[in-house]
C-alpha positions as protocol buffer text, in pm:
chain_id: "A"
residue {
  index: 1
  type: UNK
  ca { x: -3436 y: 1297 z: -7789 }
}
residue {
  index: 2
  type: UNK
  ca { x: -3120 y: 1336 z: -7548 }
}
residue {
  index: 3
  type: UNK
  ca { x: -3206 y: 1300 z: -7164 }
}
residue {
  index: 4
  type: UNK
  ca { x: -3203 y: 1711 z: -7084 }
}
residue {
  index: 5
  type: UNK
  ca { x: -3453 y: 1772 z: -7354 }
}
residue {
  index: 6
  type: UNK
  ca { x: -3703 y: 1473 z: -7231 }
}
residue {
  index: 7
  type: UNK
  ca { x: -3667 y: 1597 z: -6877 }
}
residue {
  index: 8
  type: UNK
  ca { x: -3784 y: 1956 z: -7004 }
}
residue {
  index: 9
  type: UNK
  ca { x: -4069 y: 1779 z: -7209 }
}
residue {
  index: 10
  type: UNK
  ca { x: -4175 y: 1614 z: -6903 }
}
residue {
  index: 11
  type: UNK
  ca { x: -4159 y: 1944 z: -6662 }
}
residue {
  index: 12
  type: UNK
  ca { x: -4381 y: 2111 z: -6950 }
}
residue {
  index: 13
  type: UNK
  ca { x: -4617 y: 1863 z: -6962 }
}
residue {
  index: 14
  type: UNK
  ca { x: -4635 y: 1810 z: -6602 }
}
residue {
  index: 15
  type: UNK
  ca { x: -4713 y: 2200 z: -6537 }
}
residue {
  index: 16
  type: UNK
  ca { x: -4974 y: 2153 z: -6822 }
}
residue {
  index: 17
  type: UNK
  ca { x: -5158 y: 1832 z: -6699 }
}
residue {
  index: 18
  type: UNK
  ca { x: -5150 y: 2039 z: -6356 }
}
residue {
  index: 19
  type: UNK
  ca { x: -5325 y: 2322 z: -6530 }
}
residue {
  index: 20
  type: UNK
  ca { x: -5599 y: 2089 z: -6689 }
}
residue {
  index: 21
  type: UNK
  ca { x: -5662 y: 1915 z: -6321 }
}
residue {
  index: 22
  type: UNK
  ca { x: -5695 y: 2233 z: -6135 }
}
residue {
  index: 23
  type: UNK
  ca { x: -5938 y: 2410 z: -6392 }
}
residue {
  index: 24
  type: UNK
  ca { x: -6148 y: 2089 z: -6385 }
}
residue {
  index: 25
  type: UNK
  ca { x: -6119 y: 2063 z: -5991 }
}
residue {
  index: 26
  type: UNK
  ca { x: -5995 y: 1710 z: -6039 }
}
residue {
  index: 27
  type: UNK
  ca { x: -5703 y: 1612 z: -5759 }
}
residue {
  index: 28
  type: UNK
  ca { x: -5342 y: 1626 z: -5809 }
}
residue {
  index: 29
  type: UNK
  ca { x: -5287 y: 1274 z: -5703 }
}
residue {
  index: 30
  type: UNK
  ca { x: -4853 y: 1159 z: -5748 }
}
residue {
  index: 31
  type: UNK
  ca { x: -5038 y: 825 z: -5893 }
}
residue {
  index: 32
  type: UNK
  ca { x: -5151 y: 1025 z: -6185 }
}
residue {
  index: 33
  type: UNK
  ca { x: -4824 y: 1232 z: -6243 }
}
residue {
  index: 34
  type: UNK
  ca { x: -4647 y: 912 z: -6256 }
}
residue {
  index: 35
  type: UNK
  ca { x: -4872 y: 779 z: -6501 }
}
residue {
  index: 36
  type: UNK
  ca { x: -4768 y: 1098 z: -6685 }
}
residue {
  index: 37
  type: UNK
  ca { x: -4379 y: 1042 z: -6639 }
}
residue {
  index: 38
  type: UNK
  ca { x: -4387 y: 701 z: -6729 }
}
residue {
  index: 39
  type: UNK
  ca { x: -4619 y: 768 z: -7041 }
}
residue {
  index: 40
  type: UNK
  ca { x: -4323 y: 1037 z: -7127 }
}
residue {
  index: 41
  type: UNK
  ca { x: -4071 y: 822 z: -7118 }
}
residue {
  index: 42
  type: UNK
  ca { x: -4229 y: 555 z: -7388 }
}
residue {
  index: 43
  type: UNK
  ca { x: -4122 y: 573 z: -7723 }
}
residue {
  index: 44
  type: UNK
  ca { x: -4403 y: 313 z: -7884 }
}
residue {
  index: 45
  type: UNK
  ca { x: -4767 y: 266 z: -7889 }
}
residue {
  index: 46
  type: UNK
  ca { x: -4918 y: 84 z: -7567 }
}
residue {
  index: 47
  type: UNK
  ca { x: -5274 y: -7 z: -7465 }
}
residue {
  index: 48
  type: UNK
  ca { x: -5380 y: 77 z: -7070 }
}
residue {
  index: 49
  type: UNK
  ca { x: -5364 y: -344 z: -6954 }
}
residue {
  index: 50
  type: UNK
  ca { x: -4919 y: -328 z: -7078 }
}
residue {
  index: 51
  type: UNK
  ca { x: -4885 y: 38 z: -6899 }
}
residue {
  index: 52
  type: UNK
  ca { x: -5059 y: -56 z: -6546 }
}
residue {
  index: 53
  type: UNK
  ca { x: -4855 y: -448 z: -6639 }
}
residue {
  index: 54
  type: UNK
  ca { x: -4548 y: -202 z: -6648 }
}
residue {
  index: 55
  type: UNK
  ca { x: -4616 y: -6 z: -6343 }
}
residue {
  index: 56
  type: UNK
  ca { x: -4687 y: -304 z: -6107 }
}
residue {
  index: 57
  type: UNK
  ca { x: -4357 y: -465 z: -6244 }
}
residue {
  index: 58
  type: UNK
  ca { x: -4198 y: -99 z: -6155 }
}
residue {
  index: 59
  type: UNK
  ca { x: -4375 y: -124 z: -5789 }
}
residue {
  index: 60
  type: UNK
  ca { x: -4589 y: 181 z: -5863 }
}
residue {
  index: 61
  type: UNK
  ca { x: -4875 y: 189 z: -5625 }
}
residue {
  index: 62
  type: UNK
  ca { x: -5162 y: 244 z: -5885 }
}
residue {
  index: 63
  type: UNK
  ca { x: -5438 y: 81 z: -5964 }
}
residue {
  index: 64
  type: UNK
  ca { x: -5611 y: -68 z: -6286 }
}
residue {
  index: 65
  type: UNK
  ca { x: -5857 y: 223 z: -6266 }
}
residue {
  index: 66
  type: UNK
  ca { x: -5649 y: 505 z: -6190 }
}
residue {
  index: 67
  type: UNK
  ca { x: -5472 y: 420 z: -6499 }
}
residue {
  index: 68
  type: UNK
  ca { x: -5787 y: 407 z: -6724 }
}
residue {
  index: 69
  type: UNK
  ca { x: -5949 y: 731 z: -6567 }
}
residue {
  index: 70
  type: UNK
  ca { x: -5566 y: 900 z: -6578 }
}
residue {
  index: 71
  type: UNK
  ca { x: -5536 y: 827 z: -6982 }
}
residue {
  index: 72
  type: UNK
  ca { x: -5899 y: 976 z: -7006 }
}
residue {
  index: 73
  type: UNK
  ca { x: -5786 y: 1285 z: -6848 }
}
residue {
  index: 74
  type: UNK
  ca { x: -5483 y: 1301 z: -7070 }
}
residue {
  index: 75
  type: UNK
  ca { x: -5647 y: 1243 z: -7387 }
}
residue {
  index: 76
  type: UNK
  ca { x: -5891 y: 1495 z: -7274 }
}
residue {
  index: 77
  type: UNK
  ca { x: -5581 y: 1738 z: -7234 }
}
residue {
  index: 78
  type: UNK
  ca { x: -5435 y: 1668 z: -7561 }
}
residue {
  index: 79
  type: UNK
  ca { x: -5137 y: 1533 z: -7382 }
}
residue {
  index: 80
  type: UNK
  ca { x: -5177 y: 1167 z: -7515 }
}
residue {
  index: 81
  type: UNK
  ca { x: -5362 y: 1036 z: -7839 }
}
residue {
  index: 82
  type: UNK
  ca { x: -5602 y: 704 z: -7846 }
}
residue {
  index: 83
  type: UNK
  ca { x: -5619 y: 499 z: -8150 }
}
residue {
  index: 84
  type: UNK
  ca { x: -5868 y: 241 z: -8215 }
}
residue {
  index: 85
  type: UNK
  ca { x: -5653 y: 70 z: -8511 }
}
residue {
  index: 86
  type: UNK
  ca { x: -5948 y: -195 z: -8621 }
}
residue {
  index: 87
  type: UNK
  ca { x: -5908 y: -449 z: -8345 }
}
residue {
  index: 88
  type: UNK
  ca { x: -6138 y: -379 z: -7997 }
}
residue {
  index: 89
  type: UNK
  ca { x: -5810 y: -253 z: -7847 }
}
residue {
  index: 90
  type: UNK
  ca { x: -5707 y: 119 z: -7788 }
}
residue {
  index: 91
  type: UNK
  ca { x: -5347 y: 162 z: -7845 }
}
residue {
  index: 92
  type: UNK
  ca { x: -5230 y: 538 z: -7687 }
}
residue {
  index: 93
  type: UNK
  ca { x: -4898 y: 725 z: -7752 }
}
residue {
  index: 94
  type: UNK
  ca { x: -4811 y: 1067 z: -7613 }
}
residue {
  index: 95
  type: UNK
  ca { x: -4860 y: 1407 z: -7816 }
}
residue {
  index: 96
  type: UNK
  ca { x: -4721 y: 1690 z: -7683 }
}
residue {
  index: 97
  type: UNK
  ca { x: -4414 y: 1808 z: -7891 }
}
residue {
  index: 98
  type: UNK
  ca { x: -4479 y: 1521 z: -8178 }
}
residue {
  index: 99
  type: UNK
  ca { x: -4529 y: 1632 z: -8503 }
}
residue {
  index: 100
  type: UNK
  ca { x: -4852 y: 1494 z: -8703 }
}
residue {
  index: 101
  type: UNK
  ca { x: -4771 y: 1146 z: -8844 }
}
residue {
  index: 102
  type: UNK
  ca { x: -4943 y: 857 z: -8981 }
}
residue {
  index: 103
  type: UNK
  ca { x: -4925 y: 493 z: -8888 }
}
residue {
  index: 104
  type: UNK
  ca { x: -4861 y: 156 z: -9106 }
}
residue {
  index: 105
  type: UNK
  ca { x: -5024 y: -136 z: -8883 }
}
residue {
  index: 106
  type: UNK
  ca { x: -4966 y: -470 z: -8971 }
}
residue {
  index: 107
  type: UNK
  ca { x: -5250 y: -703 z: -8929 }
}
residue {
  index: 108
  type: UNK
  ca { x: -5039 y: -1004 z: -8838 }
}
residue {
  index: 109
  type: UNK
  ca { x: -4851 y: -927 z: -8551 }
}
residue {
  index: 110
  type: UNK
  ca { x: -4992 y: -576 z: -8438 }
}
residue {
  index: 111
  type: UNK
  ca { x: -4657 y: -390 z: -8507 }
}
residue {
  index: 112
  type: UNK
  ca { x: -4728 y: -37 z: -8542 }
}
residue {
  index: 113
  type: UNK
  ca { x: -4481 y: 233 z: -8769 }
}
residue {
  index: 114
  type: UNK
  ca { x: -4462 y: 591 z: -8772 }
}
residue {
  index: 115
  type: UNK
  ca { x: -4427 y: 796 z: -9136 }
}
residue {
  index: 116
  type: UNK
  ca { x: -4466 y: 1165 z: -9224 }
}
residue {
  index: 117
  type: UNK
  ca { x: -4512 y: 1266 z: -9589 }
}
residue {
  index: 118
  type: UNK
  ca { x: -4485 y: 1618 z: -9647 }
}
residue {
  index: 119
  type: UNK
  ca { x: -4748 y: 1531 z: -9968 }
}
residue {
  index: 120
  type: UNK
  ca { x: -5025 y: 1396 z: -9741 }
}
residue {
  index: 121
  type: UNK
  ca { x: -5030 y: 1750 z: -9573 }
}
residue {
  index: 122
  type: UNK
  ca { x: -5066 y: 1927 z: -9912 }
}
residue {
  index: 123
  type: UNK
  ca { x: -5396 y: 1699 z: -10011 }
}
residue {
  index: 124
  type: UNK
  ca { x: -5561 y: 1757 z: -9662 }
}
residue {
  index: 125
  type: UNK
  ca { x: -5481 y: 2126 z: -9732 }
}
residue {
  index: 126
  type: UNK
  ca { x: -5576 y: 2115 z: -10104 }
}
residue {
  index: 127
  type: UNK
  ca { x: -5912 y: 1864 z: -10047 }
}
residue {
  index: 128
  type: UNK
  ca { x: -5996 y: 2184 z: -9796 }
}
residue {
  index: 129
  type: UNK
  ca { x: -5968 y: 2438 z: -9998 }
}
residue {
  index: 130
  type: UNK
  ca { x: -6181 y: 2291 z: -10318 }
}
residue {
  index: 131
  type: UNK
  ca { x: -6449 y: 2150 z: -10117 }
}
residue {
  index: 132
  type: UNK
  ca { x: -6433 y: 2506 z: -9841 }
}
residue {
  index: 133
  type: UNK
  ca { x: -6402 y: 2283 z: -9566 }
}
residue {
  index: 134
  type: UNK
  ca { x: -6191 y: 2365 z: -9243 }
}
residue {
  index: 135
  type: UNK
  ca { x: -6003 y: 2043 z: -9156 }
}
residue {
  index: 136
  type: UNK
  ca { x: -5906 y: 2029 z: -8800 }
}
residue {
  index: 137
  type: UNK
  ca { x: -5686 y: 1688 z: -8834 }
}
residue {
  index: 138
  type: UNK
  ca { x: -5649 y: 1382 z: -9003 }
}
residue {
  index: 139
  type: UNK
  ca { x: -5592 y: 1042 z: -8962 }
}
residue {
  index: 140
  type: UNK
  ca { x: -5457 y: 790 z: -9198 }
}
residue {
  index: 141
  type: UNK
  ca { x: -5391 y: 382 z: -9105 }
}
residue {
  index: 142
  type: UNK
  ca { x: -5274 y: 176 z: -9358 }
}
residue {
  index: 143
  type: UNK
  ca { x: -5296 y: -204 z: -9291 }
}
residue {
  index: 144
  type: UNK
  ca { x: -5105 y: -506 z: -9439 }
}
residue {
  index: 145
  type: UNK
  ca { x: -4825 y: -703 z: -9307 }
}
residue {
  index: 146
  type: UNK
  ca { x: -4469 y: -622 z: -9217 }
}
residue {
  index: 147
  type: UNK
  ca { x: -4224 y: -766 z: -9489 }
}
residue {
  index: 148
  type: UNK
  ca { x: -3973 y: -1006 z: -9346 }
}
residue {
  index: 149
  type: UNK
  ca { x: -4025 y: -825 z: -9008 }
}
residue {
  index: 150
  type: UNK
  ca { x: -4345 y: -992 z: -8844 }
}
residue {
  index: 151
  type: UNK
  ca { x: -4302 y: -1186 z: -8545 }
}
residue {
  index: 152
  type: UNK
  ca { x: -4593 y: -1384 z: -8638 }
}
residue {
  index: 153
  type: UNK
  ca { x: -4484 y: -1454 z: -8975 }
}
residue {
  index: 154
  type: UNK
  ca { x: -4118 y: -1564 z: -8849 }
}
residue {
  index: 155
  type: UNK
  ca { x: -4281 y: -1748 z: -8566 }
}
residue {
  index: 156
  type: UNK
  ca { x: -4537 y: -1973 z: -8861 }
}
residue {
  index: 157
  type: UNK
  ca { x: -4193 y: -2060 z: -9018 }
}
residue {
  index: 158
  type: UNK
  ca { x: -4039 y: -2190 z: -8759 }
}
residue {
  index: 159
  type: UNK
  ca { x: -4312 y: -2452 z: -8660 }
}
């Protein structure tokens, strides 16, 4: 995504997380808009301890609990997604403007991958239609372990 088009991306979902505080009379705080930038400006999966790690590194004046409540109130707005990908640990990524994809997790090191298959689409549509059932989304994690990839793998062959 070039620079121009993430800046508009992050305007629009500004002006919508605005929306979403106002109708729920929740304040406009910059702490929580920040939250939103920085969120916006991620490219992976992150749990809330590495994002309020990052902001304190970044000298953001938030706290542990503003980040918590502020990725409730974006998951509540559809502007960020939590996964619970089998450990205790919610991993979050933003939404708005991504296409619906699926994830590959490997249980070694915790890497998470991204994949869209046209064909998984046409069985959530097709299981639908047999079984006249309206599906509102899906979700499908596969687990195994990264091939030559892992960290933890490459890490148990070095010792």
């Amino acid at each position: 995504m070039s620079v121009k088009n993430e800046e508009a991306v992050i305007e629009e979902v500004k002006k919508l997380f605005a929306g979403h505080l106002e109708q729920n009379a929740f304040r406009k705080t910059p702490e929580r808009f920040a939250i939103l930038e920085e969120i916006y400006r991620r490219s992976d999966h992150f749990d809330a301890e590495a994002l309020y790690i990052h902001m304190k590194n970044q000298s953001y004046r938030v706290s542990r609990a503003t980040v918590y409540n502020t990725l409730d109130l974006l998951v509540n707005c559809d502007l960020v997604k939590r996964h619970q990908f089998g450990k205790n640990l919610a991993l979050y990524e933003k939404s708005y403007g991504y296409k619906q994809h699926d994830h590959l997790i490997c249980e070694n090191c915790g890497r998470v991958f991204e994949f869209c298959d046209p064909r998984i689409q046409q069985i959530k549509d097709m299981m639908g239609e047999l079984l006249k059932f309206k599906v509102n989304y899906h979700s499908l994690n596969l687990f195994g372990e990264c091939n030559g990839a892992c960290e933890k793998t490459i890490e148990s062959k070095k010792n």
